[in-house]
N, C-alpha and C positions, 0 to 999 in steps of 0.2 A: 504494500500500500504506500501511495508518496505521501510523503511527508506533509502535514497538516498545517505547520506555522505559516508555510508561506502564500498559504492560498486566502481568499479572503472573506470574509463574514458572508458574502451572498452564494458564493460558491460552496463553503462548508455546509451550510442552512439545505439548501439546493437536493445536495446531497442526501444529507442525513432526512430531508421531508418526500424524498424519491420511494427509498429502500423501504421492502416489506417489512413489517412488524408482525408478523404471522408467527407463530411458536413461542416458545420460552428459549429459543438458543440467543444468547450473546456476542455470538464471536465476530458481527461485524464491528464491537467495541475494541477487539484487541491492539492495543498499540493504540487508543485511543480514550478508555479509560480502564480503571484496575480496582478490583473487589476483595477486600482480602476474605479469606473464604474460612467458617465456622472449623474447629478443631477437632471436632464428631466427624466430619466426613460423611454427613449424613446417606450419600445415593451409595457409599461401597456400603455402610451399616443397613441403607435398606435393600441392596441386593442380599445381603449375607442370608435377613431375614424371609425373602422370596424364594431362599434356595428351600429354605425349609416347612414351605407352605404348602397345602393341598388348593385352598383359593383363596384367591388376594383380587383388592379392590384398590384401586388408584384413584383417588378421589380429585379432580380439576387437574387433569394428567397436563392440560397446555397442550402443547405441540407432540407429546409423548418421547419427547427426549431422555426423562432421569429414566421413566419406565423402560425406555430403549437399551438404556447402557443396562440392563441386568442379566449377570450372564445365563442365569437358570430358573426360568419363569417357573410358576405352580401351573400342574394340568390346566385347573380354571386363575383365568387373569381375564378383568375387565377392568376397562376406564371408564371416566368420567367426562364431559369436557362441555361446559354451555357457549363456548364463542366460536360461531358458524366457521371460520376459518381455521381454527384450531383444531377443531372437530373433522376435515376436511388431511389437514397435517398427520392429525394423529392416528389417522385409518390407513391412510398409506405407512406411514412408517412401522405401526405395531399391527396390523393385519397379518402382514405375511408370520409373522411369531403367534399366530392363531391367538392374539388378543381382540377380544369383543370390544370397540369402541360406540358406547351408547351417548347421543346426544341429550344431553339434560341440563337444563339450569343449574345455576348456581345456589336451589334452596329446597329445602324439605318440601314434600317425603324424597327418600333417594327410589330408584323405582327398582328395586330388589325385596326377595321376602326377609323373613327373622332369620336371625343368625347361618345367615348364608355363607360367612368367609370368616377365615380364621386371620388371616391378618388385613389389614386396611391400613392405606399410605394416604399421604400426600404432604404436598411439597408447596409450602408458599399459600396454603389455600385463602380465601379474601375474606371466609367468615369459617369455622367450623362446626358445624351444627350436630353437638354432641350426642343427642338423644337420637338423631337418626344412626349416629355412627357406632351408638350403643345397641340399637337395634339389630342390626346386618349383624353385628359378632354375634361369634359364634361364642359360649361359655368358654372360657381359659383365650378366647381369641384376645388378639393384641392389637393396639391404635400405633401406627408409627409415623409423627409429623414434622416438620421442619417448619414453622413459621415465621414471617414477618414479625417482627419486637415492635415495642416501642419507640415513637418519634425516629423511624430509620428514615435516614437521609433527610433528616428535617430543615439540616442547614441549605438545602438545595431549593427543598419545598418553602420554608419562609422569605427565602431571596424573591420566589416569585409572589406570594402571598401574604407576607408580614408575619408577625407570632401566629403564633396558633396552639394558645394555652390550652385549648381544650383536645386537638387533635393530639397534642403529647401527653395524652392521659390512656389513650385508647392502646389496644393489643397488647395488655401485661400479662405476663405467663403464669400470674398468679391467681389470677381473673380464670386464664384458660384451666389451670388446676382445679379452680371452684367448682366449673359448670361439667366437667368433665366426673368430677366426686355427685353433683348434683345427678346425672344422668347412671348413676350407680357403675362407674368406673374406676377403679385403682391406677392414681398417677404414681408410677414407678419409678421414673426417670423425666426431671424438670431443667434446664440449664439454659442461663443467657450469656452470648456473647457480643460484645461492640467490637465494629470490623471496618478497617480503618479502609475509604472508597476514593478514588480520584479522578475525576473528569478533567485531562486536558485541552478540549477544544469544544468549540461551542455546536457543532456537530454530534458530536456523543451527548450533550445536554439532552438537545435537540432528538434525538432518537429514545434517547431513554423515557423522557416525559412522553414520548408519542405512544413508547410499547408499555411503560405500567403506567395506565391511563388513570390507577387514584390519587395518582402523588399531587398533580394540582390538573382539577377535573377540569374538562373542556378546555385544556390546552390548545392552541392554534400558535402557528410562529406568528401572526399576523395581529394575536390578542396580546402577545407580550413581545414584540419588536422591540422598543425600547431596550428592555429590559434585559435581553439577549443579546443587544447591540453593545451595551453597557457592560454586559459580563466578558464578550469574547475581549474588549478590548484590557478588561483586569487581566483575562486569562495570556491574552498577548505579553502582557506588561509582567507580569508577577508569578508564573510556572500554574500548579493547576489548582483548581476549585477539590478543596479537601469536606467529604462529609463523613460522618458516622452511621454507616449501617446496621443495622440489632436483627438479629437472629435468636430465637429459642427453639428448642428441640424438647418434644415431649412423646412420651411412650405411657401408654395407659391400658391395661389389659381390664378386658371384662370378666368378674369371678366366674370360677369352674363351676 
């Protein structure tokens, strides 16, 4: 990829407001921004656990990427996935591995009977809706998630939007604990980590807010031109725009 400094605000914008936003891959950020990544390792901990599944649920699989990399599916493997083009991604890529990709929303009921699967993933999910996920397990089945923390990338999100005291109260792992105990689940394993992120061009800004579309809603380059015009040239001036990303990881198994 050439190199990014030298090109200019309307050509990076250009760019980055071209390219698909389809899936959960990243790699058109490479070399253009860097994530430092949770200490769990969460997709080789959720393969480990897939090896040892009879059926597993992947709950808002995205593009079906993490589910992709696992080397040794359970007989039954189904995803999840509510956004048309994702859903679209993730059939071609996890079909031929005989995964059933079911198009569903993003909210209860999930359309499976009781205790259907003995383990249930997902990665990043936008809300967790416990009681249905306590539903689908199976007795001794296990919950295995990786989510979104609190106030991640906030320094990004209030550059376009101002404080936002009350959005950095939302997605605590402790919260996720409660409702997970509330829906008669045993949280076994809780952990947060802050993971230090850098966007160097205003191009990866720009792509990022387009593909996780809650960081600041109804983003447009067009709604915050300024404000992007103003950032590329800090990013020009002063190396990269540094935020903090939060990640927690939680495992909750349904009693035998």
């Amino acid at each position: 990829m050439p190199g990014t400094m030298s090109r200019t605000f309307e050509e990076l914008v250009a760019e980055a407001s071209a390219v698909s936003v389809a899936g959960w891959d990243f790699s058109w950020l490479e070399g253009r921004a860097t994530e430092q990544r949770p200490s769990w390792g969460y997709a080789r901990s959720m393969g480990e656990r897939m090896g040892r599944a009879s059926a597993a649920l992947d709950i808002q699989t995205g593009g079906g990427e993490v589910l992709a990399s696992v080397p040794k599916l359970p007989p039954l493997t189904v995803a999840t996935e509510g956004w048309p083009p994702n859903v679209a991604k993730a059939t071609a890529l996890l079909g031929p591995r005989g995964v059933a990709v079911v198009a569903d929303a993003d909210e209860p009921p999930l359309p499976f009977a009781d205790a259907t699967f003995d383990l249930v993933v997902s990665r990043h999910p936008v809300k967790a809706f416990w009681s249905e996920i306590a539903r689908v397990l199976a007795p001794g089945g296990t919950y295995f998630s990786q989510e979104v923390g609190p106030a991640s990338v906030f320094e990004l999100v209030e550059y376009f939007l101002g404080p936002q005291p009350e959005g950095r109260k939302g997605r605590d792992p402790e919260n996720a604990r409660a409702e997970a105990e509330a829906a008669g689940l045993d949280v076994v394993d809780l952990r947060l980590e802050e993971l230090r992120t850098e966007f160097h061009d205003i191009g990866a800004v720009v792509y990022f807010l387009r593909k996780v579309i809650w960081m600041v809603p109804g983003f447009t380059v067009g709604a915050y031109l300024p404000q992007l015009r103003s950032l590329h040239d800090r990013l020009e001036a002063g190396g990269p725009f540094v935020a903090t990303t939060t990640r927690f990881l939680i495992e909750a198994r349904r009693p035998a």
